[in-house]
C-alpha positions in Angstrom: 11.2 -161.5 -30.4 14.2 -162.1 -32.9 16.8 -160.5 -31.9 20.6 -160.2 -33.6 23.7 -158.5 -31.9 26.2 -158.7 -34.3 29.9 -156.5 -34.8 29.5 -153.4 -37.4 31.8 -151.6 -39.4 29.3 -148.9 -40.1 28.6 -147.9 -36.7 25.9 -145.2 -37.7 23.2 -147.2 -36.2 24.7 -147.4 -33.0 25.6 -143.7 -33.0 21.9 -142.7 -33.5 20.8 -145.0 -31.0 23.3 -143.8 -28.3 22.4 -140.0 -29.3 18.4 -140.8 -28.3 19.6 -142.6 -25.1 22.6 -140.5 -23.5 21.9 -137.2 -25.1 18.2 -136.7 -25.5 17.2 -139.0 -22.4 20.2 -138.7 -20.0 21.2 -134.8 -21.2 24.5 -135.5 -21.6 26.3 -133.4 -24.2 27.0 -134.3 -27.5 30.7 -133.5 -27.5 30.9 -135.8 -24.4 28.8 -138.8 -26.3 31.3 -138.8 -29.7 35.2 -139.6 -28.6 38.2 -140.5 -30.4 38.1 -143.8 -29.1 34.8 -144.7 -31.5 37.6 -144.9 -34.6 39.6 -148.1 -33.2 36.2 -149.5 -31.4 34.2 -153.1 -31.4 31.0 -151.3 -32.1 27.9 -154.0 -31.4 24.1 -153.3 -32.6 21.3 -155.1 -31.2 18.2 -155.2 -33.5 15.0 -156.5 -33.1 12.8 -157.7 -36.0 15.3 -156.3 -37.8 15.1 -152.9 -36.0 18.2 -151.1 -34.5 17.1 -151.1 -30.7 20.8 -151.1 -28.7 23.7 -150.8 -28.6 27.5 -151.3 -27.2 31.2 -150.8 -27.7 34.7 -152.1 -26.8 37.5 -150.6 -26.5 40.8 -152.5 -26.1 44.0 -151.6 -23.9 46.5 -154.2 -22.7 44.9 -157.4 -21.4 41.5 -155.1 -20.9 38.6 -154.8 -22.6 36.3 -152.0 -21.8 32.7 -152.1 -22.5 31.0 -148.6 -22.9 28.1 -146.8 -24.3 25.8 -149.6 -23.7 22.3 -148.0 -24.5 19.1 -149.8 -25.2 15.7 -147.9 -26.3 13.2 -147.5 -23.9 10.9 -150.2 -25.6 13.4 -152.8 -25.8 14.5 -152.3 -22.1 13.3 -154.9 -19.5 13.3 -157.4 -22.4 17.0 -159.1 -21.5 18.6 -157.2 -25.1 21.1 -155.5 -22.4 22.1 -158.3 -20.8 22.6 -160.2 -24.5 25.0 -157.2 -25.3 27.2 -157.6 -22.6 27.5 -161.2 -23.3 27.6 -160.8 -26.5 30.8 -158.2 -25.7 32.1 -160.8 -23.2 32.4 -163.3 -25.4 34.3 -161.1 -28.0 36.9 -160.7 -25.4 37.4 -164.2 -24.3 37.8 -165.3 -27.4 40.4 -162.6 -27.3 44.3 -163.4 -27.0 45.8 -161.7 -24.2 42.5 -160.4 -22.5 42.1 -161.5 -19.3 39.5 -159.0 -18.0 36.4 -157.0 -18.9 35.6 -153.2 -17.3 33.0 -150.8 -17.7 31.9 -147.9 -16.1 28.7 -148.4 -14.6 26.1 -145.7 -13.6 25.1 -145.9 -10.2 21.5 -147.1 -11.2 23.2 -149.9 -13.2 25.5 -151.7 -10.8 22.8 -154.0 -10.2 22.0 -155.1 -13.5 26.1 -155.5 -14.4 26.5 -157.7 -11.0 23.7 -159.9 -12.0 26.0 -160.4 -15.1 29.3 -161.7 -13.2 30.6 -157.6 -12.9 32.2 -156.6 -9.0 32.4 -152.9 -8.4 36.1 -151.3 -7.3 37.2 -147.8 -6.6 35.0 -144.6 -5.8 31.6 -143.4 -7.1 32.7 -140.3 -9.9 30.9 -138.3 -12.4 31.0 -138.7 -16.0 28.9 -136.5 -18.0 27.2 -135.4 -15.1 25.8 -139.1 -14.2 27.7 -140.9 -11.0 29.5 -144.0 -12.0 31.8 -146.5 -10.3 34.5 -148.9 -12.3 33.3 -152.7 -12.2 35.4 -155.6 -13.8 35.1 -159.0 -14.5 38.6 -161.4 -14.3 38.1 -164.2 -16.9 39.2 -167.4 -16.1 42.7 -168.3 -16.9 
């Protein structure tokens, strides 16, 4: 499997793929999938073989990094293209000046998967979109 996660300036792949994942699969509306935060985002597409199979963004404030809208395809999950993402995204932000931490709001189902990756939840479980979440971050090494 070749895969490629690279940064895009067009990020019409990665809003197609997120539209199949959070709004088709997970119901959530399309008015809550789109924000104003996708104009000044790090968008990331994961292909394989060439094909457009996940995708991730980063959003910058302060010494933070948040990762969002990580989606992969149903065929492509299971396969470790996730997990590249978020490194791929980690590594983005230590390479960052100033950014001393990564966070992410995970879904419930998720937390899991994100620990595995270095990630410690905080706070409370709360809804977005209709899907329970909870805040995890991860403090980069200074």
């Amino acid at each position: 499997m070749t895969v490629t996660i690279a940064q895009v300036t067009d990020p019409t792949a990665c809003y197609t793929l997120r539209y199949t994942v959070f709004v088709e699969e997970q119901n959530v509306p399309p008015d809550l999938e789109r924000d104003d935060l996708d104009a000044t985002a790090i968008h990331l597409l994961a292909t394989v073989a060439g094909t457009p199979m996940g995708a991730a963004r980063i959003v910058l404030g302060g010494e933070t990094g948040k990762i969002g809208r990580v989606c992969v395809l149903r065929p492509a999950r299971g396969t470790g293209l996730g997990a590249a993402l978020i490194r791929e995204a980690l590594d983005i932000l230590r390479e960052m000046p100033g950014i001393s931490r990564a966070t992410l709001g995970a879904q419930i189902d998720a937390l899991g998967f994100y620990e595995k990756l270095g990630f410690t939840a905080y706070g409370g479980v709360f809804d977005d979109a209709g899907i329970d979440h909870r805040m995890m971050e991860l403090r980069f090494a200074a």
